[in-house]
SELUMRO-986258 format. One record per residue: x, y, z of N, C-alpha, C, CB in turn; residue number from 1; residue in one letter. Coordinates in steps of 0.1 Angstrom, whole numbers. Glycine has a CB too. Example, Ala and Ser with C-alpha at 12.3 -4.5 7.8 and 13.67 -1.06 7.14 Angstrom:
BEGIN
- 132_-57_78_123_-45_78_132_-33_78_113_-45_90_1_a
- 128_-22_71_137_-11_71_129_0_79_141_-6_57_2_s
! end
This chain:
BEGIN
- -966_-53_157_-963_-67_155_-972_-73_144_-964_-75_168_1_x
- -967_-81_136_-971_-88_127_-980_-101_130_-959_-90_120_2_x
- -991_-100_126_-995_-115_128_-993_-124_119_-1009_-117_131_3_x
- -997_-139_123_-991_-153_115_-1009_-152_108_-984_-173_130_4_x
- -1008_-155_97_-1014_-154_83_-1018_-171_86_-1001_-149_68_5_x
- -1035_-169_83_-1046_-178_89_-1037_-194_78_-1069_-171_82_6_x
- -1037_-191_71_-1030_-206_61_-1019_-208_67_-1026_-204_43_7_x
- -1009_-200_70_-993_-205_78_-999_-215_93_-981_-186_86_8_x
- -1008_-208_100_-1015_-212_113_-1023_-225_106_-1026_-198_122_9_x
- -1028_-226_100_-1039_-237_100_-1027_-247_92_-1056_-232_90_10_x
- -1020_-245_87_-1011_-256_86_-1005_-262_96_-1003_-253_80_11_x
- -999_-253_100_-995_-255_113_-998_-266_126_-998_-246_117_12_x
- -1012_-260_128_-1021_-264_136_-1025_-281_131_-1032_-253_136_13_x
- -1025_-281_113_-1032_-292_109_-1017_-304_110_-1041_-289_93_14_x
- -1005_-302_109_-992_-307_111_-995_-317_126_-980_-293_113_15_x
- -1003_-309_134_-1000_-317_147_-1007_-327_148_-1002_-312_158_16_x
- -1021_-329_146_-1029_-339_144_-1029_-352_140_-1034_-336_139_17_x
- -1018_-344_123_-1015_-357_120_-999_-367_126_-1016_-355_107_18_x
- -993_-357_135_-979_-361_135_-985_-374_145_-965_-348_141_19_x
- -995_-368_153_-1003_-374_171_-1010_-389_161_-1023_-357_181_20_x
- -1014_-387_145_-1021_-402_145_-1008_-409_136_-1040_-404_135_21_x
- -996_-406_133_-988_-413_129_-980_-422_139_-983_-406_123_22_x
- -980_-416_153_-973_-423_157_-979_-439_161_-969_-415_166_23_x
- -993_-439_167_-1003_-451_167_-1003_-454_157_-1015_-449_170_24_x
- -1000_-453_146_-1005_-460_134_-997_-470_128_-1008_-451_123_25_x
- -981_-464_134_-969_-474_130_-964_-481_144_-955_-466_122_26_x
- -973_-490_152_-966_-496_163_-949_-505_160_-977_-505_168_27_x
- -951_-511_148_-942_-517_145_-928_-510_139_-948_-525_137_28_x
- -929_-500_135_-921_-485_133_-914_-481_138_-926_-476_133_29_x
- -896_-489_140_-889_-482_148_-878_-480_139_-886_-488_161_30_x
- -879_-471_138_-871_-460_130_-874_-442_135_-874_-463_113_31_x
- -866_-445_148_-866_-431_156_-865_-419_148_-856_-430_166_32_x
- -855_-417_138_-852_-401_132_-866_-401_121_-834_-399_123_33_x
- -872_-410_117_-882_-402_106_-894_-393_116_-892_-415_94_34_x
- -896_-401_129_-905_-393_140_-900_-385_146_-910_-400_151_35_x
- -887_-379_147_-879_-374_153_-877_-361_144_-868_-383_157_36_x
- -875_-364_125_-877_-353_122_-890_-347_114_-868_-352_117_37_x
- -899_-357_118_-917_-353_120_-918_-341_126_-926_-363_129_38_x
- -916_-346_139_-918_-338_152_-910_-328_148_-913_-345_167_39_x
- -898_-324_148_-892_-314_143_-899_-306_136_-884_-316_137_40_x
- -899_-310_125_-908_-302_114_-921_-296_120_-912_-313_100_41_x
- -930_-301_123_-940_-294_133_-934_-283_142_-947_-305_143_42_x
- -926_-283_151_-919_-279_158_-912_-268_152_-913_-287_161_43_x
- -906_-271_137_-903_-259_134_-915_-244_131_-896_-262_122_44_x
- -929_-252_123_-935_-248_121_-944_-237_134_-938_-257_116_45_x
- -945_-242_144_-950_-234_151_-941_-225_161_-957_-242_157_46_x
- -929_-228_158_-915_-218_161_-915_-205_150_-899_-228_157_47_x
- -921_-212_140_-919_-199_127_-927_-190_134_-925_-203_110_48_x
- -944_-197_136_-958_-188_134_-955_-182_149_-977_-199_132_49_x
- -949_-187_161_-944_-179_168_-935_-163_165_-940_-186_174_50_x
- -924_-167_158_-915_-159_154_-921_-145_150_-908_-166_145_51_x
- -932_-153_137_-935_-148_129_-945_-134_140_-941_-160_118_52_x
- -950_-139_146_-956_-128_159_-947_-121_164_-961_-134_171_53_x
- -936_-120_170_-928_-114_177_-922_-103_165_-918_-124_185_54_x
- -923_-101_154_-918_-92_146_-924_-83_149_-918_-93_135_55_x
- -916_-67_142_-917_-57_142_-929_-55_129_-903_-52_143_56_x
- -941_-42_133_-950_-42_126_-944_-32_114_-963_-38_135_57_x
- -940_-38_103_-936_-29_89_-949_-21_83_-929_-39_75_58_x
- -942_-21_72_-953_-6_68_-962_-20_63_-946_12_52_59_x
- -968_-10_49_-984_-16_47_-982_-25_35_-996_-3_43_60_x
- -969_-15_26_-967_-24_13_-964_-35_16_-958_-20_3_61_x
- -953_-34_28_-948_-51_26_-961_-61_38_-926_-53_35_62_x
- -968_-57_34_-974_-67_40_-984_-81_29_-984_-59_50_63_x
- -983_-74_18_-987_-86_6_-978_-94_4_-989_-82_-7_64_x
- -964_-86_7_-954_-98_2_-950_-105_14_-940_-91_-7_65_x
- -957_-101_26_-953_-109_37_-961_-119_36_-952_-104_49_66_x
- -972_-112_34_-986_-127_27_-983_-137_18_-1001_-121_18_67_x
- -976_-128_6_-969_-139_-5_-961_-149_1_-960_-132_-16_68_x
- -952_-145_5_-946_-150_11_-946_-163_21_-943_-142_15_69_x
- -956_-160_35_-962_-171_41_-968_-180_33_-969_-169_49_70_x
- -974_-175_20_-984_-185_14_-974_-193_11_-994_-182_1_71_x
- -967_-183_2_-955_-195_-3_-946_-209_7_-943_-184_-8_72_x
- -948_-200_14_-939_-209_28_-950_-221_32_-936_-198_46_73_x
- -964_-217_31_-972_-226_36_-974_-233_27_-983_-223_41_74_x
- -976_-231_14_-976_-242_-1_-961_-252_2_-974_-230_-20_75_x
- -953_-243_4_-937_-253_5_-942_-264_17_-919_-240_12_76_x
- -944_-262_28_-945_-267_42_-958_-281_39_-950_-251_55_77_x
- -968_-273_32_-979_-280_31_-978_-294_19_-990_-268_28_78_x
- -965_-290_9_-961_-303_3_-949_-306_6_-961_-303_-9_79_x
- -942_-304_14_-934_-310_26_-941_-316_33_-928_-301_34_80_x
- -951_-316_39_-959_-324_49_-964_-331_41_-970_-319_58_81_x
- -968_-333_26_-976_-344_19_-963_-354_14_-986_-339_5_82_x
- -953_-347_11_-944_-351_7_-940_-361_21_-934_-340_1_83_x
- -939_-359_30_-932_-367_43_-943_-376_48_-927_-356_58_84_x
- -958_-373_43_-969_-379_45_-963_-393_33_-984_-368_42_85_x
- -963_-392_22_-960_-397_12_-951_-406_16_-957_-389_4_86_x
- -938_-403_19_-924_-408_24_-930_-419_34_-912_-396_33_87_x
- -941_-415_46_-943_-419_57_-953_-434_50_-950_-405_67_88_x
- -962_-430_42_-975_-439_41_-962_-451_30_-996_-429_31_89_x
- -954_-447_24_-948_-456_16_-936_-463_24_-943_-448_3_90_x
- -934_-455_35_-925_-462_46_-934_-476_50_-922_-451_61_91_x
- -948_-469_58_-956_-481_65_-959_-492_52_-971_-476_73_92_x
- -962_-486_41_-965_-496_30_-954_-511_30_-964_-487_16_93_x
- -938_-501_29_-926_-509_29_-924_-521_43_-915_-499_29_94_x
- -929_-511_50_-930_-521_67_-939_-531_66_-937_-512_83_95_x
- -949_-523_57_-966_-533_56_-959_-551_52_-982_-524_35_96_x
- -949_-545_40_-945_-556_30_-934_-564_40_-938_-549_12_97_x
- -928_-554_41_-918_-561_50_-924_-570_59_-910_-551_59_98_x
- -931_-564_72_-938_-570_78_-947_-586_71_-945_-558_83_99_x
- -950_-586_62_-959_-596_56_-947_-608_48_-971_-587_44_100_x
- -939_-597_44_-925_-609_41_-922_-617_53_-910_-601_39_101_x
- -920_-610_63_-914_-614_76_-925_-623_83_-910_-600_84_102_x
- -938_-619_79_-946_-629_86_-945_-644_76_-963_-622_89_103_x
- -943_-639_65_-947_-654_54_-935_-660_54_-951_-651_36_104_x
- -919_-655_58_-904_-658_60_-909_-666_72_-892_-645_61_105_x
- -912_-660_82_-918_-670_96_-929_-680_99_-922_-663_106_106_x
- -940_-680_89_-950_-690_83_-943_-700_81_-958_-685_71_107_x
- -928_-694_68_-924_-709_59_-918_-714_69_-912_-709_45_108_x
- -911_-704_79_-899_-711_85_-905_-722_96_-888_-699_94_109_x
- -920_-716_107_-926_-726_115_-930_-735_107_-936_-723_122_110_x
- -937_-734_92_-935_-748_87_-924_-755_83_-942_-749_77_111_x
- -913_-754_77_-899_-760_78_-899_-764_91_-888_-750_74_112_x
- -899_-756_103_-892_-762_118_-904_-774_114_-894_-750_136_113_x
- -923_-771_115_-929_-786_117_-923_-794_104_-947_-786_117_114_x
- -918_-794_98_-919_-803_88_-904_-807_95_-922_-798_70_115_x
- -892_-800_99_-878_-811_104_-887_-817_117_-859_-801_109_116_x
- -895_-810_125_-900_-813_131_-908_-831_133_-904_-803_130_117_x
- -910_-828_122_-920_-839_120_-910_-846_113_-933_-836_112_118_x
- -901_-845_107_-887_-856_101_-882_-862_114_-871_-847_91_119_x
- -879_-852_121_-872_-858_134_-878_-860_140_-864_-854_141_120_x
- -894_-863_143_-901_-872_146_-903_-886_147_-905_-869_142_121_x
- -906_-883_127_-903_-897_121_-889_-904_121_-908_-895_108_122_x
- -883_-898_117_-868_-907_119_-865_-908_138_-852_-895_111_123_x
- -866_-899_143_-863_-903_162_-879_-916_163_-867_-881_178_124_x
- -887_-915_154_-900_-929_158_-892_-944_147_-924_-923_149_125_x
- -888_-939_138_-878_-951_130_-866_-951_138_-874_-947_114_126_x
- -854_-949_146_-848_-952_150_-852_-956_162_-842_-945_148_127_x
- -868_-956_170_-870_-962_184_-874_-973_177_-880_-956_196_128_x
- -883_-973_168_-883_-989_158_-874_-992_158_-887_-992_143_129_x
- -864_-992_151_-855_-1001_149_-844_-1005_160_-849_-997_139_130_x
- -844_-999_174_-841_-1001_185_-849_-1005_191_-836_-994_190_131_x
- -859_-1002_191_-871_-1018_199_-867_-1031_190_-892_-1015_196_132_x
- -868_-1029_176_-868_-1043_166_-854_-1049_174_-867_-1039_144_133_x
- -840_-1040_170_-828_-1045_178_-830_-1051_190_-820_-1035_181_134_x
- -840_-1045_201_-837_-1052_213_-849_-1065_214_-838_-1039_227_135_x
- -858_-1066_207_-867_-1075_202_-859_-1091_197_-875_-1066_188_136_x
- -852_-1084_190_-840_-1094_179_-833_-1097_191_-827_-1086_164_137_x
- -829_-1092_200_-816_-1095_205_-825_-1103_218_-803_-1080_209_138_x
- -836_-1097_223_-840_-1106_234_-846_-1117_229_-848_-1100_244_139_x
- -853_-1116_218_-855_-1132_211_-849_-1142_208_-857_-1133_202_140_x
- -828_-1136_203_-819_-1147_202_-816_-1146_215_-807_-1147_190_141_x
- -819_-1140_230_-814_-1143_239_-822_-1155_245_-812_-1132_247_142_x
- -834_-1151_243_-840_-1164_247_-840_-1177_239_-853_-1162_249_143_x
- -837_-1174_225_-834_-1188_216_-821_-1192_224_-831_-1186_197_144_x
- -813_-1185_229_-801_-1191_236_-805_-1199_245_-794_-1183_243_145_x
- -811_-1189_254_-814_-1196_269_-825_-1210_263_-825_-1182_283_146_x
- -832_-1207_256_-842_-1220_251_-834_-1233_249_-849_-1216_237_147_x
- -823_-1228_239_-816_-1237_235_-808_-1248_249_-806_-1230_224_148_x
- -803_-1239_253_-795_-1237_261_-803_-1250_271_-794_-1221_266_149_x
- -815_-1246_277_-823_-1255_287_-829_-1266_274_-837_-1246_299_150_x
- -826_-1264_263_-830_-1279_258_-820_-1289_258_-834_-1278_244_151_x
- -805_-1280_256_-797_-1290_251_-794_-1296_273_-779_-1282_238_152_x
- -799_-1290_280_-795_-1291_293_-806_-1303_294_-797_-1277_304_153_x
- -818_-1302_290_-830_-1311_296_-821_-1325_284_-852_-1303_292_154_x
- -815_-1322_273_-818_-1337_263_-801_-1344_272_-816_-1333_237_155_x
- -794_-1334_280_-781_-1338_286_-785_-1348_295_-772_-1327_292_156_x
- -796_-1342_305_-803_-1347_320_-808_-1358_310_-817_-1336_330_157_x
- -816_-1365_301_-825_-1370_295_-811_-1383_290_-834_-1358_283_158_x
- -803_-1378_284_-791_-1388_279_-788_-1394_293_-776_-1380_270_159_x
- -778_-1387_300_-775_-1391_318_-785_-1400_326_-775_-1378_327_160_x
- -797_-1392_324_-806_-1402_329_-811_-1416_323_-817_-1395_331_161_x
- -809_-1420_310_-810_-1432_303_-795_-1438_304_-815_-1430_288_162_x
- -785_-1434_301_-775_-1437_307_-770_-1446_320_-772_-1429_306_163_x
- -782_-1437_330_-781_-1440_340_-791_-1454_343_-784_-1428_347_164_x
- -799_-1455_334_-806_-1462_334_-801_-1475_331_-813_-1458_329_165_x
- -798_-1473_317_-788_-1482_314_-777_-1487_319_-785_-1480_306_166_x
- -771_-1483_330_-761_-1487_341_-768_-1494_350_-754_-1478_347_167_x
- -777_-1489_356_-787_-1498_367_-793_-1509_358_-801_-1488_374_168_x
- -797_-1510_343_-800_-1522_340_-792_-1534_337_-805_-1520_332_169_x
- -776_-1526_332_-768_-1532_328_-766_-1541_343_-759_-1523_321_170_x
- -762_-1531_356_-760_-1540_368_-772_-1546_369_-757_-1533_382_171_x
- -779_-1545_369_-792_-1558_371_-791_-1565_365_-806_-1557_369_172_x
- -788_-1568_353_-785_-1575_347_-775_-1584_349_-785_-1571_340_173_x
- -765_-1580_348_-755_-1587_358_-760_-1587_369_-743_-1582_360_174_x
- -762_-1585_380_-764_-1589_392_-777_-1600_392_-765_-1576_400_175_x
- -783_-1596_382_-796_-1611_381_-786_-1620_374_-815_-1609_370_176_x
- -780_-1619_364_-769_-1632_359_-762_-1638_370_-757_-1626_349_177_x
- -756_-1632_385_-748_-1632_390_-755_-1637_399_-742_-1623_390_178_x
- -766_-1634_404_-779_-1641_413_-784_-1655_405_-796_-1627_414_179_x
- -789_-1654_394_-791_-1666_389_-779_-1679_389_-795_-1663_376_180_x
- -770_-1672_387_-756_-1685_383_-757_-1684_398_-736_-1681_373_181_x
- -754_-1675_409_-752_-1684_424_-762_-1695_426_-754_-1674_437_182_x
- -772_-1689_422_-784_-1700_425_-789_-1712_421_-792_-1696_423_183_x
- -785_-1711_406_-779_-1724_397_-766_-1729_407_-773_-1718_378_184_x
- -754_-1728_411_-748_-1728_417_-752_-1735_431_-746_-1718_416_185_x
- -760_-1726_437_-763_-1731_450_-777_-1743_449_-766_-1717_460_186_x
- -783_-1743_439_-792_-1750_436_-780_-1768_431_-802_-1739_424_187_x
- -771_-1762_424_-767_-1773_421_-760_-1782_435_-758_-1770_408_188_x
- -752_-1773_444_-743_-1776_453_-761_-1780_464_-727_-1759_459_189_x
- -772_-1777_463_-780_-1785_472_-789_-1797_467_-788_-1776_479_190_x
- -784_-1799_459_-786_-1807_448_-783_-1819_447_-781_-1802_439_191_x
- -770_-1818_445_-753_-1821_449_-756_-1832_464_-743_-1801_456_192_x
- -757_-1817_474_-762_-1826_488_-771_-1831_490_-763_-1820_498_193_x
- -786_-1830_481_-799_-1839_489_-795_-1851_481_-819_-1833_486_194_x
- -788_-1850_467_-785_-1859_466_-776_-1872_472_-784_-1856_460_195_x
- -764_-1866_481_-756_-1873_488_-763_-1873_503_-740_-1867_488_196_x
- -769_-1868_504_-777_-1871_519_-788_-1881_515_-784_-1856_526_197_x
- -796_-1883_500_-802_-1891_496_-797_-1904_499_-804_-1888_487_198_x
- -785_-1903_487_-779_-1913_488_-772_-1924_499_-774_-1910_482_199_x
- -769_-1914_507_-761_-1913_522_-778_-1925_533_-757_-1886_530_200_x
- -789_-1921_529_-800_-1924_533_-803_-1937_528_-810_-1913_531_201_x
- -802_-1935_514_-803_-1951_509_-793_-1964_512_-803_-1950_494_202_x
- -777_-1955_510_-773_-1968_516_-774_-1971_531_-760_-1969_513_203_x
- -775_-1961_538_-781_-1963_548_-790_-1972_553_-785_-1955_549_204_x
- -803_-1971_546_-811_-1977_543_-812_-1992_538_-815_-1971_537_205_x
- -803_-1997_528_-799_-2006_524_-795_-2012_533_-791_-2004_517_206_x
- -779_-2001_540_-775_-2014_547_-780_-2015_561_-758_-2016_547_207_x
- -795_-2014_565_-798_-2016_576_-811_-2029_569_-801_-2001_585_208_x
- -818_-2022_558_-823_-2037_553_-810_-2049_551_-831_-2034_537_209_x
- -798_-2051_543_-794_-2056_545_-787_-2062_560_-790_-2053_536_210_x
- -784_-2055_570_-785_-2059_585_-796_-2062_590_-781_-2049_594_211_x
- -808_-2061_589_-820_-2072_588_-822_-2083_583_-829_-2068_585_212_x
- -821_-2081_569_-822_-2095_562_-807_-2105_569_-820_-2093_542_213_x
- -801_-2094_571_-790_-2108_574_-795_-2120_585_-775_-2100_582_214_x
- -796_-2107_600_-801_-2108_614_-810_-2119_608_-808_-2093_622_215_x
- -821_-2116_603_-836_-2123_598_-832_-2139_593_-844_-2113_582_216_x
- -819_-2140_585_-812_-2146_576_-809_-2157_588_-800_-2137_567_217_x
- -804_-2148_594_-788_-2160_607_-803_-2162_614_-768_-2149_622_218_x
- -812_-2153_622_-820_-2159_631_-825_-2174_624_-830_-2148_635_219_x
- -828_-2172_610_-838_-2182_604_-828_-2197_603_-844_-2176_589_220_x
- -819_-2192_602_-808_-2202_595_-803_-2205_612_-794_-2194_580_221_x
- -803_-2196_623_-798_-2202_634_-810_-2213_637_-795_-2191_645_222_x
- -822_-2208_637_-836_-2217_641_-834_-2229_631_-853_-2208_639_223_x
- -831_-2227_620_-833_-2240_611_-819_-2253_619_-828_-2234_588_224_x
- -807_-2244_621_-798_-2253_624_-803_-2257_634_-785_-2250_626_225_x
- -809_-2246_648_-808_-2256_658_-820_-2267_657_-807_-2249_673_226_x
- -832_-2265_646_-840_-2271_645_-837_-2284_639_-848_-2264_639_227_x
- -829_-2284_629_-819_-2295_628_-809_-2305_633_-814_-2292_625_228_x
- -802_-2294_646_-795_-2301_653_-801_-2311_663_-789_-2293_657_229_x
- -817_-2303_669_-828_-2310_680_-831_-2324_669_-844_-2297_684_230_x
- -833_-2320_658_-839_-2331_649_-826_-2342_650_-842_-2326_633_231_x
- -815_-2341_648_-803_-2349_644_-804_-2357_660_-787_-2339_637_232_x
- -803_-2349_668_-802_-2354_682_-814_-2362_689_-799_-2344_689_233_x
- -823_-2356_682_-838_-2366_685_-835_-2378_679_-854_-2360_677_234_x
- -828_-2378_665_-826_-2391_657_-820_-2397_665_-820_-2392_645_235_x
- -809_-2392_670_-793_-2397_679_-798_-2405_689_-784_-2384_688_236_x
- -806_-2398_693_-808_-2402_712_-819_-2414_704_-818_-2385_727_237_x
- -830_-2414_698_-838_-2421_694_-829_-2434_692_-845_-2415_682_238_x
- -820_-2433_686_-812_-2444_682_-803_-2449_689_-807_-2443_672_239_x
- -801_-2443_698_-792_-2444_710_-807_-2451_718_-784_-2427_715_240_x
- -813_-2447_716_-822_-2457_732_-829_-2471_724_-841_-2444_743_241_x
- -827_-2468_711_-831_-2477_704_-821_-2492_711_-829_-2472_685_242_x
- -810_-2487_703_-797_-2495_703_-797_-2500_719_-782_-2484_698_243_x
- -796_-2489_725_-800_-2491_744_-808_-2504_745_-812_-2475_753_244_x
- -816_-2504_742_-828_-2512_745_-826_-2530_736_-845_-2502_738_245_x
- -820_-2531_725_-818_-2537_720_-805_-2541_728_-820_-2534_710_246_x
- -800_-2537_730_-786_-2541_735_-788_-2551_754_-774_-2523_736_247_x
- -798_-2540_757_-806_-2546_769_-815_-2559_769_-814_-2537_772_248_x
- -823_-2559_755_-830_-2572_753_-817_-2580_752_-841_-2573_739_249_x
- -809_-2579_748_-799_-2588_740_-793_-2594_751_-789_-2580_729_250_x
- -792_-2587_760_-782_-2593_773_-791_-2599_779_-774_-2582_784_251_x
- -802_-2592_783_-815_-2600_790_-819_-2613_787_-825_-2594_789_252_x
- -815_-2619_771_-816_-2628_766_-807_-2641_765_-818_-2623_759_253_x
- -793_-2632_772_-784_-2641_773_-791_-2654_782_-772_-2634_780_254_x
- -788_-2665_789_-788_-2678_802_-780_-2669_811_-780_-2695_799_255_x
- -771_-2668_810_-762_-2662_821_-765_-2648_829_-748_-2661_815_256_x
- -775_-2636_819_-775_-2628_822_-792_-2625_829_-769_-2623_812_257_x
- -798_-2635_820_-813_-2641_826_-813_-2641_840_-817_-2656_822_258_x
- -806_-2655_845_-806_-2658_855_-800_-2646_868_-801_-2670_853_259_x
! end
């Protein structure tokens, strides 16, 4: 049996090491068939250096050219592995970029989202402005309503109530016109009467002085007559006893009536 030739083996051997730090090295690396024909390729390799054992031991000549040979196979294999090393480091390079695109595509894009972010911020904080200002406006002319509203109510109460006033003065007024003329009125109609009860008193009065003076009048004028009459009759009788007496001397004087 033939043995596997120290350079076919140490390639071999050195294939695995690196296939074991490629895979850690590309966490982000999913692209199954390039690891898939990594692994292979290792795989083939130590399938060969197996193989390469299980042969039949040939003569002597061909054993340079079996040496040539592996070398050759290990020069092929060994820039095959730089070559896929190559493929591999320019893959992660491409991921590297990719990856850095993709982070700086997702940098712009979280800043774009903060910046609509921050638009629809600002416009959703301008549209609550201007729907506060709206409901500001609107509860301000609600209350200029209602303001108005209880002014023109208080200047209505305020008219009604002078109105009202003015009806209660107007009736007072009249009714003191209406109180004063009765009173003028009743002032005049007692007026009227103290005067006819005055008057009613004076002639009254009158004619009871005049029924005195009369009384006073006839008593005086009755005393004067009969004072008169006593006088006329004093004369009478005076002259009558005069005449008496004379008429008595006269007879007494007769002779015939002497004796």
């Amino acid at each position: 049996m033939l043995r596997i030739s120290v350079r076919l083996r140490a390639t071999a051997v050195s294939l695995l090491p690196r296939v074991a730090r490629l895979k850690p090295a590309l966490p982000q690396w999913k692209r199954p068939t390039l690891r898939t024909s990594l692994a292979l390729g290792a795989t083939a390799l130590l399938l060969l250096a197996f193989t390469a054992t299980l042969r039949p031991h040939t003569a002597p000549p061909k054993l340079a050219t079996a040496t040539a040979s592996a070398a050759e196979f290990a020069r092929q294999r060994n820039a095959e592995a730089e070559a896929s090393i190559a493929r591999v480091k320019a893959a992660r390079d491409a991921e590297r970029v990719r990856q850095r695109r993709a982070e700086a595509a997702a940098a712009l894009a979280r800043v774009e989202a903060q910046r609509a972010a921050v638009d629809f911020i600002r416009q959703r904080n301008a549209e609550i402005e201007a729907s506060v200002a709206r409901v500001k406006a609107r509860r301000a002319a609600e209350f200029a309503r209602a303001r108005n509203a209880e002014i023109e109510a208080s200047v209505a109460r305020v008219a009604a109530w002078r109105a009202d006033q003015r009806a209660e003065e107007d009736f007072a007024r009249r009714r003191n016109a209406e109180i004063e003329a009765s009173a003028t009125r009743v002032a005049a109609r007692l007026e009227a009467e103290f005067v006819r009860q005055r008057n009613a008193e004076i002639d009254a009065s009158i004619v009871r002085v005049k029924a005195a003076r009369a009384a006073e009048f006839a008593r005086a004028r009755n005393a004067e007559i009969e004072a008169s009459v006593e006088r006329v009759m004093a004369v009478r009788s005076a002259e009558y006893t005069g005449r008496r007496s004379t008429g008595l001397a006269t007879v007494a004087g007769e002779p015939g009536l002497a004796q």
